[in-house]
Structure formats: C-alpha cells, structure tokens
C-alpha positions in Angstrom: -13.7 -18.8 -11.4 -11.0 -17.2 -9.2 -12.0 -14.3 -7.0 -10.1 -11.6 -8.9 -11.4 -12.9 -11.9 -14.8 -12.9 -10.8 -14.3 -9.3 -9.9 -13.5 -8.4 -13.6 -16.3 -10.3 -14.8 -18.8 -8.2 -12.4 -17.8 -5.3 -14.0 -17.6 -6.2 -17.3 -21.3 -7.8 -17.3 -19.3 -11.3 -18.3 -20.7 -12.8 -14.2 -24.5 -12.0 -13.3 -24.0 -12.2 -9.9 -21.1 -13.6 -7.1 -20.5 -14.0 -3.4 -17.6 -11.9 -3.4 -16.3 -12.1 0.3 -14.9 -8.2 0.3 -14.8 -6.2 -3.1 -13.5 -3.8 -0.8 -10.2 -5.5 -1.3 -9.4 -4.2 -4.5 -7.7 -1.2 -5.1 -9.8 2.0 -4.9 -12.1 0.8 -2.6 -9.4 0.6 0.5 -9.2 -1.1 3.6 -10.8 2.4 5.4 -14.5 0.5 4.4 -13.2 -3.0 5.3 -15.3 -4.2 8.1 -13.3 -7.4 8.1 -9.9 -5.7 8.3 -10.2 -5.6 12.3 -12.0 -2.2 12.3 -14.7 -2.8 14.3 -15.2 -4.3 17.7 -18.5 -7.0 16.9 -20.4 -8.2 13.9 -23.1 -5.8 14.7 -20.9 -2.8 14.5 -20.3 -4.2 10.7 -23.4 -4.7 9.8 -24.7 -1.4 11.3 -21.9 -0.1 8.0 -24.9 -0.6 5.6 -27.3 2.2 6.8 -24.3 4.4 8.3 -22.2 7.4 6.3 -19.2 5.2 5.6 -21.7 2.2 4.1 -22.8 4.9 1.7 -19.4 5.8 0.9 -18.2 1.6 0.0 -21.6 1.7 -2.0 -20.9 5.0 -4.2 -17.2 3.5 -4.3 -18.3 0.0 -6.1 -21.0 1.7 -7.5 -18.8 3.8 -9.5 -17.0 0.6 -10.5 -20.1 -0.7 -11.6 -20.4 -3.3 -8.7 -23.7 -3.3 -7.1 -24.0 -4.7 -3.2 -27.1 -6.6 -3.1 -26.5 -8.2 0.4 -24.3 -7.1 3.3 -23.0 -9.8 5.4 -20.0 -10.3 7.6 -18.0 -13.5 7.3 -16.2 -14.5 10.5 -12.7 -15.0 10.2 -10.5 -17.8 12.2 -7.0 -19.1 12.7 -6.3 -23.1 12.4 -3.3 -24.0 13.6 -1.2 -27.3 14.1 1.2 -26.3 16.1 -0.6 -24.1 18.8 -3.2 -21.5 20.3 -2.7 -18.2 18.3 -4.4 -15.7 20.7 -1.6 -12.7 21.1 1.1 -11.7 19.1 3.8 -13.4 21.0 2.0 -16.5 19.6 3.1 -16.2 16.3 6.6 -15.6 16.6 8.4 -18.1 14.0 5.1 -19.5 12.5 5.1 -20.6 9.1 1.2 -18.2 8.6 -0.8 -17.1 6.0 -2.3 -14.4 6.9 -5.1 -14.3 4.0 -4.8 -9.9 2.6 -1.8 -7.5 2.7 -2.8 -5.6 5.6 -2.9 -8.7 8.0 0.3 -10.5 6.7 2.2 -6.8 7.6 0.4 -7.6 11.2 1.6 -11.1 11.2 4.8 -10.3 9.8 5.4 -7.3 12.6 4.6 -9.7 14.9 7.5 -12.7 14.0 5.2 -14.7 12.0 7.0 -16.4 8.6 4.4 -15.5 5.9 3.1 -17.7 3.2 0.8 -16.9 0.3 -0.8 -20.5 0.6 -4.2 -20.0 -1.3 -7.4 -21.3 0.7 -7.8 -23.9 -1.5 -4.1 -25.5 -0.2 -4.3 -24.9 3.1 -4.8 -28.4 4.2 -2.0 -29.7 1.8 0.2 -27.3 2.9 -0.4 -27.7 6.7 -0.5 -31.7 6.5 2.9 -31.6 4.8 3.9 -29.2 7.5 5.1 -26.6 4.9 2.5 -24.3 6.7 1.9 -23.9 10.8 -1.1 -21.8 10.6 -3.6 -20.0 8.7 -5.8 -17.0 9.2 -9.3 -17.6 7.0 -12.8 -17.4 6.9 -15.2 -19.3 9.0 -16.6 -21.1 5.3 -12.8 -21.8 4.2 -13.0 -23.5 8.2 -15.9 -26.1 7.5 -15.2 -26.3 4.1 -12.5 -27.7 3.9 -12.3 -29.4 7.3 -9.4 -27.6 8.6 -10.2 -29.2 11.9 -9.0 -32.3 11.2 -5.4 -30.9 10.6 -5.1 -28.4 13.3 -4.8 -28.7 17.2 -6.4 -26.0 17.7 -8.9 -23.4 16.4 -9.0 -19.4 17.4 -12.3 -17.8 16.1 -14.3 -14.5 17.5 -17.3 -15.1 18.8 -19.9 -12.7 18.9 -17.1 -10.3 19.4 -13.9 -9.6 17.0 -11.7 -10.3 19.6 -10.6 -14.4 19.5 -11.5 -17.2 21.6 -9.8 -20.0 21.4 -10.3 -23.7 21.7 -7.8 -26.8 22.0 -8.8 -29.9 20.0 -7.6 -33.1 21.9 
C-alpha cells in the first residue's frame, strides 16, 4: 500500500497499524514538529520530542486526526550519489537530486541541485540509467535497496545530524 494511502486507511480504521516514517508530513501536522526536517542537532534531541511540549503538541495534532503514535523513532537519512561526495551546498550544484519532501527539494533546489521526484522504490533504476545523480533517503531505503552498489559514495549523519561522508572505491 503506498504511504499516502496508508495514511487514509489509518484514519479511516481500513489499516490496523503501519510504520509510517513521518505522519508529520501531511498537511496540518507541519514541518514545525518534523524532527527529520533538519530541526534538531542529534538523534537524541529527537527523541527527547516525545516527553517534551512540542511532542505533546504532534500527539494532540494526529490525535485529532485520529492517528495514534505508538512508537517514536528517528530514521536516519543519507545521500547516495554516483557522481560525488555531497557534503556542502556547493556540492550539488547541477545534480540531477531527489531530495525525498517539499521542504528539502526547495533546499536542494536553492542550492543548484536539478530536482527529480524519483520515488524510493526507482532510485536504483533511475541512477543506474544515469537519469538520476543523487538521492537524499532514509537509512532503510539505503540497505534496502542496496543503493551502495550504484553510488561512489555515501553521506550519512552519524550520531549527529550533520553528514559524514565516505568514498566507496
């Protein structure tokens, strides 16, 4: 079932349950409650959200949308790229990128990146065929669907939000 579907069928009673990466993404709840839209400086900090005023404030939000949170967790996020390191913003100038939300392909785009709407599911199609440079996604879209063996390099945060990066030889 496809994520926005999945949301509809949460609140309608159709779906018992769903790992929703960030119902936070849809509209009402606003990127202001997004841990994963760059707001906060380390995992920790996000998952500190749950007990602090603005986790209240996501929870009373869904709540009155008739999504419940049963689990807080905070998905790190990555950029594979074939073509090079993507550390800084002068890195993505003229990048074929998909940036993965609205508020991160207006960063990308800002910064000189070419954006693309590739869903996560045709990344590696899309960066094998070359139609695609890079791609900003969650560390389970990573693994799952081997990105590594496409890209040259990989930039992830690592116990912190800010990115490391590694070069694959």
């Amino acid at each position: 079932m496809k994520t926005v579907a999945q949301f509809s069928a949460l609140r309608k009673g159709a779906l018992d349950l769903s790992l929703y990466r960030s119902p936070m993404r849809r509209r009402g709840a606003g990127a202001q409650y997004r841990p994963d839209a760059c707001l906060t400086t380390s995992y920790e900090q996000g998952l500190a959200w749950r007990k602090a005023e603005i986790g209240a404030a996501l929870t009373d939000s869904l709540d009155k949308k008739g999504v419940k949170i049963i689990t807080w967790n905070l998905a790190g996020r990555g950029v594979a790229s074939r073509a090079g390191k993507v550390v800084n913003p002068d890195d993505v100038k003229g990048l074929k990128i998909r940036g993965g939300s609205r508020e991160m392909d207006l960063m990308l785009k800002a910064a000189g990146g070419i954006i693309s709407s590739v869903p996560s599911n045709e990344i590696y199609a899309a960066m094998q065929t070359g139609s695609l440079d890079a791609a900003v996604t969650s560390s389970t879209s990573l693994i799952s669907f081997r990105l590594e063996e496409i890209s040259k390099n990989l930039t992830t945060g690592r116990a912190r939000a800010s990115g490391t990066c590694w070069s694959r030889c």
